[in-house]
N, C-alpha and C positions, 0 to 999 in steps of 0.2 A: 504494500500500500504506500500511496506517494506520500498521501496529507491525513493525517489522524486527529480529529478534533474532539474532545470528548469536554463536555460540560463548561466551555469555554463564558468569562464573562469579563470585561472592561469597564470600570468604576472613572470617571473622569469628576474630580472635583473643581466646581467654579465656585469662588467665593466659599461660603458655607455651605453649598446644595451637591447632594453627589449627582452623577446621571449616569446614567447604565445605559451605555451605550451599545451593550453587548450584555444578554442577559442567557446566560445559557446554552451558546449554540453546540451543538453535537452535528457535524459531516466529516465524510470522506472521499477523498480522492483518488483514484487511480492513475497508475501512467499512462500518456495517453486518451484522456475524455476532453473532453471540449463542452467547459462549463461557465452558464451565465448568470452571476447575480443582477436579481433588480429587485428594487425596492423603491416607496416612494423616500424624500428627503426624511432625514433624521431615522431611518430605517434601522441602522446597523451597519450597510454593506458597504460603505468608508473605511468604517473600524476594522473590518473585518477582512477586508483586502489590506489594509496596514499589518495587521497583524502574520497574515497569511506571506505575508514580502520582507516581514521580518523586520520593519519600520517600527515596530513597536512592540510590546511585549504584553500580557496576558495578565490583570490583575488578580483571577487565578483560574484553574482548568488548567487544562492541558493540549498543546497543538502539538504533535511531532511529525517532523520534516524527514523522510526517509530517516525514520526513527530516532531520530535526533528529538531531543526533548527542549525547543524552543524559548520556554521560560527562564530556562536554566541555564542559557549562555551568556556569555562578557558581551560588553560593546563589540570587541577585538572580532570575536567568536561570529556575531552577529553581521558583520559586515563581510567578512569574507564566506559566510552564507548566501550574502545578500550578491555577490558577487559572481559569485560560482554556481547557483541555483535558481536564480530568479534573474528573467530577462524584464523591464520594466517598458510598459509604452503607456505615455500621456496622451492627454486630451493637447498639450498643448507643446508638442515633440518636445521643446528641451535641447535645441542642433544649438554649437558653436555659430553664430553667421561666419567668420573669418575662415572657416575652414571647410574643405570641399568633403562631400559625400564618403568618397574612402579614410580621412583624417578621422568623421564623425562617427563613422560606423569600427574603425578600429578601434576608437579610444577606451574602451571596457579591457581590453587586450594590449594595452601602454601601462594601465594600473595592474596588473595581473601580474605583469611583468615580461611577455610574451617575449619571441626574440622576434625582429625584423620580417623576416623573411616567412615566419609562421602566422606575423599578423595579418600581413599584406594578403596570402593565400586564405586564410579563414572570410577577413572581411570581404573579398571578391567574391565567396560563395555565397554569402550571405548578402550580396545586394542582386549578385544573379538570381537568387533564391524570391526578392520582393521584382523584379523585374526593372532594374533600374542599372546596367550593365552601360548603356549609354549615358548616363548623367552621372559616373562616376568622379568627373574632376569640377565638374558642379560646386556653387556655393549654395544655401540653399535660399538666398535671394534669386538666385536662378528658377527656381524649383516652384510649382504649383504647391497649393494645402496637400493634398494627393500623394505625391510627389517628396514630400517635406514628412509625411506620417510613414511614409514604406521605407524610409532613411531611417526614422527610428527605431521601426520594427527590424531592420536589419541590425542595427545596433543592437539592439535587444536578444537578437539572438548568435550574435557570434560569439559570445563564451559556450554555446551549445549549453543551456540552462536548463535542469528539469523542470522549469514552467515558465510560460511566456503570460505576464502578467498584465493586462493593459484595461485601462481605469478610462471611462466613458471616449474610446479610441476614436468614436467617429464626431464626436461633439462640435468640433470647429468645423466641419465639413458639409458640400454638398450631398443629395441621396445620391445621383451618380457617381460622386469621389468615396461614397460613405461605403457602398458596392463594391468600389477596386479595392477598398482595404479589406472588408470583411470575404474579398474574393482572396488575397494576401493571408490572413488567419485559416483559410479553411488548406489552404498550400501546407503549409507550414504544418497545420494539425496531424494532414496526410501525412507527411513524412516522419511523425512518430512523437511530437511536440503533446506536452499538456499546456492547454489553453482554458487561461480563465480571464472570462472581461466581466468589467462591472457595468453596468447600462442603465438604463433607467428608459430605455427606449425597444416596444415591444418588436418592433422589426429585425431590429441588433439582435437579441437574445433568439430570434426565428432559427438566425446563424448555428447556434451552436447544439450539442446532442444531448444537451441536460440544462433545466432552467434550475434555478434554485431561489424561492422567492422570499424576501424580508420583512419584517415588521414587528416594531417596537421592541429591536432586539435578537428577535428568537427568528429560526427559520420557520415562517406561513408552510409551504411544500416545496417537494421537490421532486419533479417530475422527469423522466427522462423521453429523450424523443429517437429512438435509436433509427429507424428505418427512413427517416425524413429527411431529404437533399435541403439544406439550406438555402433561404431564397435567394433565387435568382442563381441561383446554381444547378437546377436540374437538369439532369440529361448527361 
């Protein structure tokens, strides 16, 4: 099992008042699913993709990472999890402007401490991979929204991460740009990827093979969709 979540809850103190922003959730993940949260605002599924990225930690319960017990690691510990395991894509990419397509999609593999010649060959897969082979010396002022989100997801996945994490991916986007990325995610899932997006948009989550839905905390259901081509992807 990829993601083991058992009794999980998130206590956030403002002022004098606590808020449980995470009250109890229990899911699992396998290698491999292609799973979406939504929920409406104040839901949970912020905290809960935080936690799941390893951005934050567990006021108590239990999440373990390819058995790794989550709550229980250093900052240290936590980042080179954060590194090694989880590929992350925004809402609002997060590119260098000064620097072209292969610099941006290398640079997870600069920190890593890659050598030259292994970044270089990783990051070209992974832009072949979002189909952007030709806009590799690109700034991404050059670069459509479109364009600017499949640079991140390439980034995102050239440490090769057991989950590609992206948090309302299509938000800044057209429906027809919102389509080439979610055509981007369903690529990627094939080739052996766990994919989880957060959404809040019913179309988005159509994409993936398992919804998982939120409220006031706890997960509402979770339903899975195994036999269903993703829209606009049939055939």
């Amino acid at each position: 099992m990829l993601i083991v979540i058992q009794d999980l809850h998130r206590v956030y103190e403002v002022g004098s008042e606590k808020v449980h922003a995470l009250n109890g959730v229990n899911l699992t993940i396998e290698p491999n699913e292609y799973v979406a949260i939504m929920g409406p605002s104040g839901s949970g599924k912020s905290t809960l993709m935080n936690l799941v990225g390893c951005l934050d930690t567990p006021t108590s319960g239990s999440y373990k990472l390819k058995g790794h017990e989550i709550g229980k690691m250093s900052d240290d510990e936590l980042a080179r999890i954060r590194n090694q395991e989880i590929g992350f894509v925004f809402q609002t990419f997060n590119l260098l402007a000064r620097a072209d397509v292969m610099h941006n999609v290398e640079l997870p593999l600069v920190y890593a401490g890659v050598r030259h010649e292994e970044r270089r060959k990783r990051a070209r897969e992974a832009i072949e991979l979002v189909g952007l082979s030709d806009r590799i010396k690109h700034k991404p002022n050059e670069l459509s929204g479109g364009q600017r989100q499949r640079v991140a997801i390439a980034r995102a996945l050239v440490n090769k991460p057991s989950i590609i994490l992206a948090d309302e991916p299509t938000g800044n986007l057209d429906t027809h740009t919102g389509d080439e990325i979610m055509a981007a995610f369903e690529r990627i899932w094939k080739q052996g990827n766990t994919v989880i997006l957060v959404t809040h948009e019913p179309d988005i989550a159509a994409h993936a093979r398992r919804v998982v839905r939120m409220r006031d905390g706890k997960i509402e259901s979770d339903l899975r969709q195994p036999n269903r081509e993703p829209a606009g992807m049939a055939g």
